[in-house]
C-alpha positions as CSV (number, residue, x, y, z in Angstrom):
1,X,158.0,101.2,49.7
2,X,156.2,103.9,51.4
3,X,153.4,103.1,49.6
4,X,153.2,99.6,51.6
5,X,154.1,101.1,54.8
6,X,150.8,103.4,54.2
7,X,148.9,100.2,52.9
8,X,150.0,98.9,56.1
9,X,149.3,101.3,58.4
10,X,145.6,101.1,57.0
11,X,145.1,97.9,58.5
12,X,144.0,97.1,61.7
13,X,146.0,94.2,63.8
14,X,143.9,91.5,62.3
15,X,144.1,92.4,58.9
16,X,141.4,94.3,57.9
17,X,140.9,97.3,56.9
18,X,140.4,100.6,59.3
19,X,136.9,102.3,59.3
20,X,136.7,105.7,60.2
21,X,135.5,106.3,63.4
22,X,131.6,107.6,63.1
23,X,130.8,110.8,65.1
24,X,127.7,110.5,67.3
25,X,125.5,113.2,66.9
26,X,124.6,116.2,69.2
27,X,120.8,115.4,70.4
28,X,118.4,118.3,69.6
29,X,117.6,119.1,73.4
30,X,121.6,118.6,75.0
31,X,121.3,118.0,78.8
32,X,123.2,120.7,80.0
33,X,121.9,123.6,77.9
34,X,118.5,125.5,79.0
35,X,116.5,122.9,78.2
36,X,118.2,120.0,81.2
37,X,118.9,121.2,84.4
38,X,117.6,124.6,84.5
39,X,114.5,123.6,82.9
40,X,114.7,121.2,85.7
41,X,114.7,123.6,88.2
42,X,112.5,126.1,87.3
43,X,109.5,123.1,86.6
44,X,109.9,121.4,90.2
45,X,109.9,125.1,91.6
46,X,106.5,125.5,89.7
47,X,105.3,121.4,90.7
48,X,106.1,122.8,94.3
49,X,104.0,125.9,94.7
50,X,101.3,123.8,92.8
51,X,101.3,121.2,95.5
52,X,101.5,123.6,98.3
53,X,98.3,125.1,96.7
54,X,96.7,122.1,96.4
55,X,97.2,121.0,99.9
56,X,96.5,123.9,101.3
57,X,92.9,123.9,99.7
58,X,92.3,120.5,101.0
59,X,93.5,121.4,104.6
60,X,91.6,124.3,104.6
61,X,88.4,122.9,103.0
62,X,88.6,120.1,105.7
63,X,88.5,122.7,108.5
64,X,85.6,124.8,107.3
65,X,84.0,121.5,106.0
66,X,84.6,120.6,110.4
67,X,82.9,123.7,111.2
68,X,79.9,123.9,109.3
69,X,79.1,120.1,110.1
70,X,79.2,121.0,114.1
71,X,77.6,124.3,113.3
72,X,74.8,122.5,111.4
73,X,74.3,119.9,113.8
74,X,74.1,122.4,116.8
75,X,72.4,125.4,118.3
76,X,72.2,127.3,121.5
77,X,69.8,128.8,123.5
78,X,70.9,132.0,125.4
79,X,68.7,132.6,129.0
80,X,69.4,136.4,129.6
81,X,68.4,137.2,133.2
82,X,65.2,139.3,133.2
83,X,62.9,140.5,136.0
84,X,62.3,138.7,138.9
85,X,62.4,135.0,137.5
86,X,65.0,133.0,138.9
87,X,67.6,132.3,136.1
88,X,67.3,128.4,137.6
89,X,63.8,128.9,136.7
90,X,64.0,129.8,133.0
91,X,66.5,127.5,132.5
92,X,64.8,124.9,133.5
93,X,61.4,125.8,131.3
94,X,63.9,126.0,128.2
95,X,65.3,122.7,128.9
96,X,61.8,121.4,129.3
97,X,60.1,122.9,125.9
98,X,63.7,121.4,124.0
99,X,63.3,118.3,125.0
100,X,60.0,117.7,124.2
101,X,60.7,119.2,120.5
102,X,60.8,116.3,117.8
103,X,64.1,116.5,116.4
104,X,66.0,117.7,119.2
105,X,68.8,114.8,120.5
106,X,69.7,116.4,124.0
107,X,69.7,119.4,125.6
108,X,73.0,120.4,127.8
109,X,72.6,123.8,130.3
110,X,75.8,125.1,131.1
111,X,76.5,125.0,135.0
112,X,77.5,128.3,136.6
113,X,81.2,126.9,137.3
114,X,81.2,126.3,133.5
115,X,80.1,129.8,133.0
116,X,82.5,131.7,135.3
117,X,85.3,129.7,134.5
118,X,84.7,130.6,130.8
119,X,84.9,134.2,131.9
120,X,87.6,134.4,134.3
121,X,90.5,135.1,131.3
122,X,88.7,138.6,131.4
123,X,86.6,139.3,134.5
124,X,88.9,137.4,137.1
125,X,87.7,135.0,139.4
126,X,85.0,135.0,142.0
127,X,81.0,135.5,142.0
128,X,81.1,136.8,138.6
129,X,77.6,135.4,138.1
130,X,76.0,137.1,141.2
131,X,77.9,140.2,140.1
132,X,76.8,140.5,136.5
133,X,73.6,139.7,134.4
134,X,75.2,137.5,132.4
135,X,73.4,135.2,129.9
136,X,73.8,131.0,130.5
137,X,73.7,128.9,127.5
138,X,72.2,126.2,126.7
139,X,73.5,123.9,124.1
140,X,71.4,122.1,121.6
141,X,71.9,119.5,119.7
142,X,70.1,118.7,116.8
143,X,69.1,115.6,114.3
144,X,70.7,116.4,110.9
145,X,68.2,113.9,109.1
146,X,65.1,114.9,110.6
147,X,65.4,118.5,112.0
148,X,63.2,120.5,113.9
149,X,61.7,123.8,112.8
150,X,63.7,126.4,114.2
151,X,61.8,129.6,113.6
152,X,58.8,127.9,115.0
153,X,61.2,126.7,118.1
154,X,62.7,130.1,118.6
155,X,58.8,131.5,118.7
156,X,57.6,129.4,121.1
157,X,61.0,129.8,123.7
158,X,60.7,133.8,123.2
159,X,56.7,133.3,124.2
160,X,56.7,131.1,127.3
161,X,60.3,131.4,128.8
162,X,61.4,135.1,129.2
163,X,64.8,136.1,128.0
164,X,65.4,132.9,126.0
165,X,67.5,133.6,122.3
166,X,67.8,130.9,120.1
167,X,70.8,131.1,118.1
168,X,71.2,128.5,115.0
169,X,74.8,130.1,114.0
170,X,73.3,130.4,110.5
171,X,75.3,133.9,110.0
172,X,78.5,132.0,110.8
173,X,77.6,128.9,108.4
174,X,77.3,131.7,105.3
175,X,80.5,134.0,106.0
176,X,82.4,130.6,106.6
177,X,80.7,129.3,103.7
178,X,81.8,132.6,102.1
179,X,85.3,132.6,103.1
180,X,85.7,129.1,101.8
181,X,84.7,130.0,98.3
182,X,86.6,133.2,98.3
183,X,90.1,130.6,98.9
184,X,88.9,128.3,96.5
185,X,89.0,131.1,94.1
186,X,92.2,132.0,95.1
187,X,93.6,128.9,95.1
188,X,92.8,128.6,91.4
189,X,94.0,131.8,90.6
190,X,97.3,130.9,91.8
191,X,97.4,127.8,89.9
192,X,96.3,129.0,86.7
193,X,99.4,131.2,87.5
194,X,101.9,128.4,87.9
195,X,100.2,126.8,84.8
196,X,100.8,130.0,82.4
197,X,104.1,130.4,84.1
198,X,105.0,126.9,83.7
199,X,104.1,127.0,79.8
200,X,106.0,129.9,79.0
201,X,108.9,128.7,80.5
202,X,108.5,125.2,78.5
203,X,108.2,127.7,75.3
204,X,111.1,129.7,76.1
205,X,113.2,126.2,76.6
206,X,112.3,124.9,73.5
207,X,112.9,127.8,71.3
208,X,116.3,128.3,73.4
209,X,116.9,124.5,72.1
210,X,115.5,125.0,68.5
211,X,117.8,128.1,68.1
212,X,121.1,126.6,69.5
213,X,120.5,123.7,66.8
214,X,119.3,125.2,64.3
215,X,121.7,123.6,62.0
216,X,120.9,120.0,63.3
217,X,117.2,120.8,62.7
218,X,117.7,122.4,59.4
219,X,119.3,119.0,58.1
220,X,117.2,116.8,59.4
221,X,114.5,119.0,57.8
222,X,116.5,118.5,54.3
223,X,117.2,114.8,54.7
224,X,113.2,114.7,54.9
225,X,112.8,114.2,58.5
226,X,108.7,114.8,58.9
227,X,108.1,117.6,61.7
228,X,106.4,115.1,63.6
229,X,109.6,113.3,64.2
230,X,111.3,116.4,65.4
231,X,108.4,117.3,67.6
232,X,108.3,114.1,69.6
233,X,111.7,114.5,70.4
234,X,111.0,117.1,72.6
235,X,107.9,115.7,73.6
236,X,109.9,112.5,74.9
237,X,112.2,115.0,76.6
238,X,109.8,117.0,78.1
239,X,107.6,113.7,79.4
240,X,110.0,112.5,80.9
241,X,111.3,115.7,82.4
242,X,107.7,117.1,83.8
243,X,107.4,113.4,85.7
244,X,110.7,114.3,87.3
245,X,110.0,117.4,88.1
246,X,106.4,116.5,89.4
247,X,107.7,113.8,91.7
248,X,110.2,116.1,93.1
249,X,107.6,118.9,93.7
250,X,105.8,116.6,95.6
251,X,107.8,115.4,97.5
252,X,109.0,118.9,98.4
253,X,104.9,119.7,98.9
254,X,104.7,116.5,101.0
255,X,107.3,117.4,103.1
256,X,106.2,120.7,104.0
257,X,103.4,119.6,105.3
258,X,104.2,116.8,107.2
259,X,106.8,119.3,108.6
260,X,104.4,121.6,109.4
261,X,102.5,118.8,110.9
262,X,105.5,118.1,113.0
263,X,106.1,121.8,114.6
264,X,102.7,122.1,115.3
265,X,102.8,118.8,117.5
266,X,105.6,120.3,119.2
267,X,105.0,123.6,119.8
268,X,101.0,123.3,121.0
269,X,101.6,123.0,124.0
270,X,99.4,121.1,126.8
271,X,96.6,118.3,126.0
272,X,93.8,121.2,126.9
273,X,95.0,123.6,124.5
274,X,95.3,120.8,121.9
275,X,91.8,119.2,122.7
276,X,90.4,122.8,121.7
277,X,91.9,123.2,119.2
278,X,90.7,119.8,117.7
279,X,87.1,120.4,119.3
280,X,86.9,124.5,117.6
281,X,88.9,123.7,114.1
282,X,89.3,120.3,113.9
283,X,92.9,118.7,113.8
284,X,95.4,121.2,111.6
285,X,96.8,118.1,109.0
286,X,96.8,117.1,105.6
287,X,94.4,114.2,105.6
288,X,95.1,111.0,103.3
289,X,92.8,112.2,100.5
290,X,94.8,115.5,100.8
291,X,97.9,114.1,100.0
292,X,96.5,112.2,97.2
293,X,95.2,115.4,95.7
294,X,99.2,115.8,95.3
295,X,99.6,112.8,92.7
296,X,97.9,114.5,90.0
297,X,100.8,117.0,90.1
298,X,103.1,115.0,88.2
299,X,101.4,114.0,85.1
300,X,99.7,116.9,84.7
301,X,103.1,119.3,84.9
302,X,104.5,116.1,81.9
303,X,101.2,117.1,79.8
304,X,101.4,120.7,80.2
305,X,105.4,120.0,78.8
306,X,104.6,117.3,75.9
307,X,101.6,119.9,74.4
308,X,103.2,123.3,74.9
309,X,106.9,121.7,73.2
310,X,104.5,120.2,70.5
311,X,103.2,123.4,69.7
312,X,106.6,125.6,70.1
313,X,108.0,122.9,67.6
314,X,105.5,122.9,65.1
315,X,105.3,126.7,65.1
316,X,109.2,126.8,64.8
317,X,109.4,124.2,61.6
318,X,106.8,126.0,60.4
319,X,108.1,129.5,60.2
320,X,111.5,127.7,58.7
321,X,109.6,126.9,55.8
């Protein structure tokens, strides 16, 4: 009799018979050990200071790019009172020679108002000019595709027009040429930074992982599973994860910038001051092709995560054998 009851209770309620219930297994990278959310974490950190670097190249390399364009396409002539001559008088002989040079577009003297009012922040207002010898410029502009021969212009102003300087900026093209490459070089230091930090932080994850499941890798290993099946399952975690991550980080990046975009806006005060600022250094914003400099950040974080797992796995399996 008990045996029936027990036949009985073997049954399900349609007659059959009742099959054990089958225990799902643990997956080799778990979602809330080291290798989910932390990992998580500490990647779109890394994504984030990679896209900050990256934009900050490109906004930077579109200013100095700005400068040396205006510098190259422009000189200045400085008349320096001297002697007797009226300064009118030189002035006017400079203007004269310039526009007569092949290659020269236009040649603009500044007016005396323009001159005193450039130097009233520091000498005040009034007949500063009557007061002081002070130089007038003159300023140049030049055709990029067919040039004039400046060391031969220069000559011929310091022989027939008294006190006249002809400055090409050429010392300011090199240092900002200089200082350009020197944050290049930084830049890329920094990244190759985030990259090594960003691979040993995918190597620590997935020997964290392989360690916590040992035993789960150990029989797959004895049930024949090939390495290369238990390397691409931390390759498909880690692709998937770096794409997060990346997309995060730049939107993070992204937003910084279009933040800082924003202040700037707000806090630069009248249209003068933001008219010179454009005119000296060229508008202070992450242009388009900037911000598409930022969409290499996200597969390039999931490669850096598929390879460096691939590797930690294979050395891991390997050393088990």
């Amino acid at each position: 009799m008990a045996q029936n009851k027990d036949h009985i209770r073997g049954r399900n309620k349609t007659g059959g018979e009742k099959k054990p219930e089958q225990r799902k297994s643990a997956p080799i990278m778990p979602a809330s050990g080291v290798a989910g959310r932390p990992l998580l974490i500490a990647i779109t950190i890394m994504c984030y200071f990679a896209s900050v670097t990256i934009g900050s190249v490109a906004l930077i390399t579109n200013i100095v790019d700005n400068w040396t364009s205006q510098i190259s396409s422009q000189v200045t002539v400085q008349i320096k009172p001297v002697g007797t001559t009226s300064q009118a008088d030189q002035i006017t002989a400079a203007v004269t020679i310039l526009k007569a040079t092949k290659g020269i577009l236009s040649a603009l003297p500044q007016t005396a108002k323009e001159a005193s009012r450039m130097l009233e922040p520091w000498l005040g207002a009034g007949n500063v000019l009557e007061d002081l010898p002070i130089p007038r410029l003159i300023l140049v502009r030049i055709d990029q595709k067919d040039p004039p021969d400046l060391k031969a212009l220069a000559l011929k102003l310091r022989q027939q027009v008294q006190g006249a300087v002809l400055d090409d900026h050429s010392q300011w093209q090199s240092e900002l040429t200089r200082t350009a490459t020197a944050i290049r070089l930084a830049a890329m230091s920094i990244l190759v930074l985030v990259i090594l930090t960003t691979i040993s932080i995918v190597i620590f994850a997935t020997r964290a992982a392989m360690a916590g499941n040992r035993d789960i890798v150990e029989v797959l290993h004895m049930i024949g599973a090939r390495q290369g099946y238990i390397a691409r399952q931390f390759q498909i975690h880690f692709l998937f994860l770096g794409i997060k991550a990346g997309i995060i980080g730049v939107l993070l990046g992204a937003g910084t910038f279009l933040a800082f975009n924003f202040t700037l806006g707000a806090t630069s005060g009248s249209d003068i001051l933001n008219a010179a600022n454009n005119a000296f250094i060229g508008p202070l914003a992450l242009h388009p092709q900037g911000f598409a400099y930022l969409l290499a950040v996200p597969p390039v974080a999931a490669f850096i995560g598929v390879l460096t797992s691939r590797y930690s796995v294979l050395r891991f399996l390997s050393a088990m054998i």
